[in-house]
C-alpha positions as CSV (number, residue, x, y, z in Angstrom):
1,X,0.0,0.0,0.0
2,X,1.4,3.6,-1.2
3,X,1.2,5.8,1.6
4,X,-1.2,8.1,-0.3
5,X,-3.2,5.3,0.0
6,X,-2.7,4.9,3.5
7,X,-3.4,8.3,4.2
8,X,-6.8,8.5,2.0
9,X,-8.3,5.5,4.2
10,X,-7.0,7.1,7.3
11,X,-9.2,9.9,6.4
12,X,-12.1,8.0,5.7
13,X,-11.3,6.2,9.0
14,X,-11.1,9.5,10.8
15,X,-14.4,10.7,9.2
16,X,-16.2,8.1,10.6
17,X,-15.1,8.3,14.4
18,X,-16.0,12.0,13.9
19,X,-19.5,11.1,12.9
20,X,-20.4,10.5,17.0
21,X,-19.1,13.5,18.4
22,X,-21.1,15.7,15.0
23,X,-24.5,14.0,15.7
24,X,-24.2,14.5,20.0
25,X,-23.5,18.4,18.6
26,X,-26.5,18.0,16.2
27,X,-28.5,17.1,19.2
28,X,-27.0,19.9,21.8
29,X,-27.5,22.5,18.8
30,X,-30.9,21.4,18.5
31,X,-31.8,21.1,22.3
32,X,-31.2,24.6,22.6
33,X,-32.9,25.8,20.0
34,X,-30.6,27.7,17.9
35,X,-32.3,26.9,14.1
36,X,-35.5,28.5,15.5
37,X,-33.4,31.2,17.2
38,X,-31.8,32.1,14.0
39,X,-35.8,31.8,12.1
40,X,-35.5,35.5,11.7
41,X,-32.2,36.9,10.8
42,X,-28.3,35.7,11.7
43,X,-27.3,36.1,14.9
44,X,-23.8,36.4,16.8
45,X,-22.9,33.7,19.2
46,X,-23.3,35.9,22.2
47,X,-26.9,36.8,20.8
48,X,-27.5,33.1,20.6
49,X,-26.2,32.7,24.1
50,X,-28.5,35.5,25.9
51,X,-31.6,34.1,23.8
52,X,-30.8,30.6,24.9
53,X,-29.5,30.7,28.4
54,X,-26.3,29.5,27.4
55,X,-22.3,30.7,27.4
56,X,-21.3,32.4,24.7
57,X,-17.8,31.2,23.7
58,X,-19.0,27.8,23.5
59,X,-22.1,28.3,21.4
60,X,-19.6,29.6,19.3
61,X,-17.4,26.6,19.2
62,X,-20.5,24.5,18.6
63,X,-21.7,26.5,15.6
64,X,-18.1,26.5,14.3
65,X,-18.0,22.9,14.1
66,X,-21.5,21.9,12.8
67,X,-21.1,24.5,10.4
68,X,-18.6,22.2,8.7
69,X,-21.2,20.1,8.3
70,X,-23.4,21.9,6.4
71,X,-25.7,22.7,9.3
72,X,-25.6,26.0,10.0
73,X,-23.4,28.7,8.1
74,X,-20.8,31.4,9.6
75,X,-20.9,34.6,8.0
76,X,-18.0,37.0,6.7
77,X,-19.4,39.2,9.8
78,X,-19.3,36.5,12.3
79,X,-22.7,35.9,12.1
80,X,-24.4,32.0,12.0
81,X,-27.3,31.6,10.1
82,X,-29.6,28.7,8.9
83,X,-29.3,26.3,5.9
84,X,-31.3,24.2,4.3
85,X,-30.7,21.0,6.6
86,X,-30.5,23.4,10.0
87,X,-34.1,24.8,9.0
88,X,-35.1,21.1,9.5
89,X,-34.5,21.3,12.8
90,X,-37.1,24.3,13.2
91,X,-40.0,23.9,15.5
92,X,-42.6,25.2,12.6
93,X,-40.8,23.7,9.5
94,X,-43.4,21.0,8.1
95,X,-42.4,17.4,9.2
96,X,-39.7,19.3,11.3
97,X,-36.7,16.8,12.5
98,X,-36.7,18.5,15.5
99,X,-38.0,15.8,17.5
100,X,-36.0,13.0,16.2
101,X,-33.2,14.3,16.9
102,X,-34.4,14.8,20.6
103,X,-35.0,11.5,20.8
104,X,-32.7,9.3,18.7
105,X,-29.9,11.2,20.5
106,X,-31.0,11.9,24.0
107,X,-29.5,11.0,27.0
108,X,-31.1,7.3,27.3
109,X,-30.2,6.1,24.3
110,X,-26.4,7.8,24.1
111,X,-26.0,5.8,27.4
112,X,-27.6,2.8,26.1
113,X,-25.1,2.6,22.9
114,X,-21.8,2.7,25.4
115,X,-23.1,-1.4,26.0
116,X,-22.7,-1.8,22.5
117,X,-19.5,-4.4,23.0
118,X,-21.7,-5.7,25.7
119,X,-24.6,-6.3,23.4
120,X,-22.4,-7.8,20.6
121,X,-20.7,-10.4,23.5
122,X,-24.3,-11.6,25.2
123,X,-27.0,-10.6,22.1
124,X,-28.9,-8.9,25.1
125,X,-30.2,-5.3,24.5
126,X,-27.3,-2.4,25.4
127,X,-30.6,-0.5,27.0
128,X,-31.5,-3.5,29.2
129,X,-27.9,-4.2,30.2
130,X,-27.4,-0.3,31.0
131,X,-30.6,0.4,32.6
132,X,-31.2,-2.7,34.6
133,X,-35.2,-3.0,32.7
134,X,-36.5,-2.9,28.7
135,X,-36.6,0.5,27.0
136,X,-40.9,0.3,27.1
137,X,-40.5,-0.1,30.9
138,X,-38.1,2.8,31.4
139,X,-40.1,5.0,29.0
140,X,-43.8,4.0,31.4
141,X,-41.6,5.1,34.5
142,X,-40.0,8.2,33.6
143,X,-43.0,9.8,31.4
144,X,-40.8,13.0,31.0
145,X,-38.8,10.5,28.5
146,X,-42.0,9.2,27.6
147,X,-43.2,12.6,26.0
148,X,-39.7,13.1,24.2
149,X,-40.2,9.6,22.8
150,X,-43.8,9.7,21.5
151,X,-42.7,13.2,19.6
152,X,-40.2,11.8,18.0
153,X,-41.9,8.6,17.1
154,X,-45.2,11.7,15.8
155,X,-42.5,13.3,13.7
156,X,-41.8,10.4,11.9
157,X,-44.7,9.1,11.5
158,X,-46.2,12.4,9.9
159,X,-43.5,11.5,7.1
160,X,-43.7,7.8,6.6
161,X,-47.5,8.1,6.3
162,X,-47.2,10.6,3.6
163,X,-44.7,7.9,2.2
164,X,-47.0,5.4,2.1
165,X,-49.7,7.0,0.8
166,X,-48.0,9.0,-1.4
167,X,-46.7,5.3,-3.0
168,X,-49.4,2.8,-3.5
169,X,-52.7,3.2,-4.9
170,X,-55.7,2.5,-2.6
171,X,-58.4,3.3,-5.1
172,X,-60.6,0.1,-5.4
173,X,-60.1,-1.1,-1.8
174,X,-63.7,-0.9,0.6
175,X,-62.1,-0.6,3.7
176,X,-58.1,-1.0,4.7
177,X,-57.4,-1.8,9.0
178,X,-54.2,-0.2,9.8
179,X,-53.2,-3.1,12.2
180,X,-50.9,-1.3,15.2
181,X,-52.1,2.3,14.0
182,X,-51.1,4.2,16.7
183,X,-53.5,7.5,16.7
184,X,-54.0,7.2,13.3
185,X,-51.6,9.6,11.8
186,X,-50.8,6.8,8.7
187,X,-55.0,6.0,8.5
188,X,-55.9,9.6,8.5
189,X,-53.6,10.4,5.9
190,X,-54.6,7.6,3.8
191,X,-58.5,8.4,4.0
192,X,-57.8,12.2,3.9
193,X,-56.1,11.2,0.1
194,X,-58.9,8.4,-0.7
195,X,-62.4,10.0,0.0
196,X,-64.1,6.5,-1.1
197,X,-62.2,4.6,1.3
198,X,-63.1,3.5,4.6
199,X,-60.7,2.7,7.4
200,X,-60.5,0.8,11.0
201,X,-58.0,1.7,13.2
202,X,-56.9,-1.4,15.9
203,X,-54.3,-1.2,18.2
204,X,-54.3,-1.5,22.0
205,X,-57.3,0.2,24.1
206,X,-55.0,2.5,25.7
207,X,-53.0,3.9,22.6
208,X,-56.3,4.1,20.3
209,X,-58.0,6.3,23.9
210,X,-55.8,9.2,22.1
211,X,-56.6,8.6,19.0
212,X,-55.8,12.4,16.7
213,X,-53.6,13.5,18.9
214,X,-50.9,15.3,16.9
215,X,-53.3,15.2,14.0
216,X,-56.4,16.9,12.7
217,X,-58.5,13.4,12.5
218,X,-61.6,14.9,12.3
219,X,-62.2,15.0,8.8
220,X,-61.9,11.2,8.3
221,X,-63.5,10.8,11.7
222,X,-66.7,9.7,10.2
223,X,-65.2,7.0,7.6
224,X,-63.6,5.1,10.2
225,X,-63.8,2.6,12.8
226,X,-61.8,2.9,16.2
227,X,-61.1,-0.7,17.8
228,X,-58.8,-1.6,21.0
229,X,-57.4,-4.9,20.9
230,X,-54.4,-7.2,20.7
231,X,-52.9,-8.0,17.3
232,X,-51.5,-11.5,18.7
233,X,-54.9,-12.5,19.5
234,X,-57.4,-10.7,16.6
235,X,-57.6,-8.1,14.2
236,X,-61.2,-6.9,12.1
237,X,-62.4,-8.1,9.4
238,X,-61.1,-5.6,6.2
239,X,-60.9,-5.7,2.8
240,X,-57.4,-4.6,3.0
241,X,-53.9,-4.9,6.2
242,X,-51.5,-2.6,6.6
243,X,-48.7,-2.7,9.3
244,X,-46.7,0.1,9.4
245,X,-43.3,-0.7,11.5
246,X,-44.9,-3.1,13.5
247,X,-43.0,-6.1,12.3
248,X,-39.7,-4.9,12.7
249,X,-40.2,-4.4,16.5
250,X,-40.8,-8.3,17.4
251,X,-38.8,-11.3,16.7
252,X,-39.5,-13.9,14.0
253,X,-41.6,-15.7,16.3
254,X,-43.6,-13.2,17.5
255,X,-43.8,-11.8,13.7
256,X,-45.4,-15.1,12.3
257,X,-48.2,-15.1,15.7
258,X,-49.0,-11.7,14.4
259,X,-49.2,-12.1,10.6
260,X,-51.0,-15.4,11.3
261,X,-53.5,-13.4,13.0
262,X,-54.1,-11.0,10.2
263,X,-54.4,-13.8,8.1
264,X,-57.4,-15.5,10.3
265,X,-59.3,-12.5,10.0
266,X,-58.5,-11.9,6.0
267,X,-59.9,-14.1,2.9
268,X,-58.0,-15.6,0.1
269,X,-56.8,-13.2,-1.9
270,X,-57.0,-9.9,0.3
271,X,-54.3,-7.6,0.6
272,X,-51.6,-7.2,3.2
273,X,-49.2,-4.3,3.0
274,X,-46.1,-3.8,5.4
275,X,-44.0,-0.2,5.8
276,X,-40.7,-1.6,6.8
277,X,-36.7,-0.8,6.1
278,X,-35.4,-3.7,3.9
279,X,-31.7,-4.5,4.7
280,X,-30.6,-4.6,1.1
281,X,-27.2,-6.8,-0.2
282,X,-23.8,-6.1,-0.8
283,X,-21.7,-3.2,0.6
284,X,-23.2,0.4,-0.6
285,X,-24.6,2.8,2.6
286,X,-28.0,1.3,3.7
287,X,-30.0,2.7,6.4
288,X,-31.3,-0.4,6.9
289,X,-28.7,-1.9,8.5
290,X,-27.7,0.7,10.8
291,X,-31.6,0.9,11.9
292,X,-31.0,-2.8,12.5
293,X,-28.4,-1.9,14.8
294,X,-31.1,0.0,16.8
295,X,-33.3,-1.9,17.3
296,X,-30.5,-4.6,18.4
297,X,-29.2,-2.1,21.1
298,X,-32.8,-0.8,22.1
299,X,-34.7,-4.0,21.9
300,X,-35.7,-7.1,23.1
301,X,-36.0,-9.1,20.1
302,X,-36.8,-6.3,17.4
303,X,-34.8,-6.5,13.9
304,X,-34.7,-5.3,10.3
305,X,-35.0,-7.9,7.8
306,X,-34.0,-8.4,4.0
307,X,-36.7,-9.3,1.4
308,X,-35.7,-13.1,1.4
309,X,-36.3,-13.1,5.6
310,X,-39.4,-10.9,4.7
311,X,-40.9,-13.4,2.4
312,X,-39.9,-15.7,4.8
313,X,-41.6,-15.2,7.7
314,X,-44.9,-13.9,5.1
315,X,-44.9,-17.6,3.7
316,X,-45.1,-19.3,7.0
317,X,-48.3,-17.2,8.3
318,X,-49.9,-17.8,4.8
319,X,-48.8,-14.8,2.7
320,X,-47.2,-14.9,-0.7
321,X,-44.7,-11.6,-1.5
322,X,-45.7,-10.1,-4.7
323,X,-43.1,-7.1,-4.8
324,X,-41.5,-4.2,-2.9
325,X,-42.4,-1.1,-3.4
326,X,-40.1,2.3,-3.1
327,X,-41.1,5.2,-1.1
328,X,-39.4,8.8,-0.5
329,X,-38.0,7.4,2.8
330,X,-35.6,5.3,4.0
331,X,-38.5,2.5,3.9
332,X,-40.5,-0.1,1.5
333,X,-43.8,-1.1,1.2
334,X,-43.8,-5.0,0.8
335,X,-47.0,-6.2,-0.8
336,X,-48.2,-9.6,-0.2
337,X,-51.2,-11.1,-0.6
338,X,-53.4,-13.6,1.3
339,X,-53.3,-17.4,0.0
């Protein structure tokens, strides 16, 4: 090996271990608030510091750094001002990042990824091993975290939905159960696009109690069915399933119980849709595999799957694959239908 060549890969090397330390001050920058701050007009560091509570040479530093990342920009007059990524992190930008980035990078979960070795040695989840108790159980008791964790989880949902509905065509279909909806953001979006449709939201009596919250749902209210339940046991009767990052959350077990049960209610023939990442082969960047590695450090279980594991576990609950569909996210819609 030259030692250009050695020095190129040291580089990339060194790019990488410098992603952590950017995406912790992604998170600070955003915890403070200086994208909404900086809505207006640029500001100087020490104007960011008054407006934000916070010390002035070090929001400096902060800016300085992430601004080599494209978020944020320094002015010639020492300003810092917005660009188009930071303006994602704006409270009252549509489908705002604000709160992912709370939540994928708060305190619980930067903890939680220092057990990563531990993870790898045992295959038990670095959040169990670091907290002592699974993430849903920490996330009951300290409902502060709670709060942070259901806004992020809002945020994104606000953009897959759109995703979804923005990629497969519902016209034709009576009425489609979003199985594990949530409050309805993905249904509501999917009825607000399809007038004709008509919808049944099922998930557990206590999540479907605050059903629109974080949405307007009240002009689908009337074409669609509210249901508490448990998807391992039943799910109603539809023309149409879709599961919208359900799957990914449970093991291959777990994933068969509830695809079997979806496939008890359906008939021959009917529809079954899943929203998932699909860890694709080879070598290129895939978000798919790093969200794998989240939900092997946050849970219990929970994975992301390629197609072939996909059909895989669809085939033994009775569902054939017919194809995968793109979306403008980071996930697929994988259409199967019942045999």
């Amino acid at each position: 090996m030259s030692s250009a060549d050695q020095a190129t890969l040291t580089k990339r090397l060194l790019d990488t271990l410098m992603g952590a330390p950017v995406a912790h001050a992604l998170y600070v920058a955003t915890k403070f608030g200086f994208a909404d701050h900086l809505a207006s007009e640029p500001k100087t560091s020490t104007e960011l510091a008054r407006l934000s509570n916070a010390h002035a040479s070090s929001v400096l530093r902060l800016l300085r750094a992430l601004a080599g990342s494209g978020l944020f920009v320094e002015l010639d007059d020492g300003r810092f001002a917005n660009t188009p990524l930071s303006e994602l992190l704006r409270t009252d930008t549509p489908n705002s990042m604000r709160n992912n980035v709370l939540f994928l990078h708060h305190d619980i979960m930067s903890s939680a990824w220092t057990k990563l070795g531990d993870t790898i040695g045992t295959g038990k989840p670095s959040f169990d091993l670091y907290y002592g108790e699974e993430l849903w159980q920490y996330l009951w008791k300290h409902p502060e975290v709670g709060a942070v964790f259901d806004a992020g989880m809002t945020s994104l949902s606000t953009m897959y939905a759109n995703a979804v509905a923005n990629a497969y065509d519902f016209e034709g279909i009576g009425t489609v159960c979003d199985v594990g909806g949530g409050r309805g953001i993905l249904l509501g979006t999917i009825l607000t696009k399809y007038p004709r449709l008509r919808g049944i939201l099922f998930d557990q009596p206590q999540v479907v109690a605050s059903v629109g919250e974080g949405h307007d749902w009240a002009p689908v209210k009337e074409r669609c069915q509210v249901v508490g339940g448990n998807f391992f046991e039943s799910v109603p009767e539809a023309d149409a399933y879709v599961l919208k990052s359900v799957i990914h959350d449970w093991s291959d077990e777990d994933a068969v119980r509830i695809l079997k049960t979806v496939h008890k209610a359906a008939k021959p023939g009917q529809t079954l849709l899943l929203f998932e990442a699909i860890v694709q082969p080879g070598n290129e960047p895939d978000d798919g595999k790093i969200l794998d590695l989240f939900m092997m450090v946050m849970t219990s279980g929970g994975r992301e799957r390629t197609e072939k594991e996909f059909a895989t576990i669809l085939n033994a609950a009775g569902f054939d694959l017919v194809r995968v569909i793109p979306t403008q996210s980071n996930k697929s819609i994988l259409e199967s239908r019942r045999r």
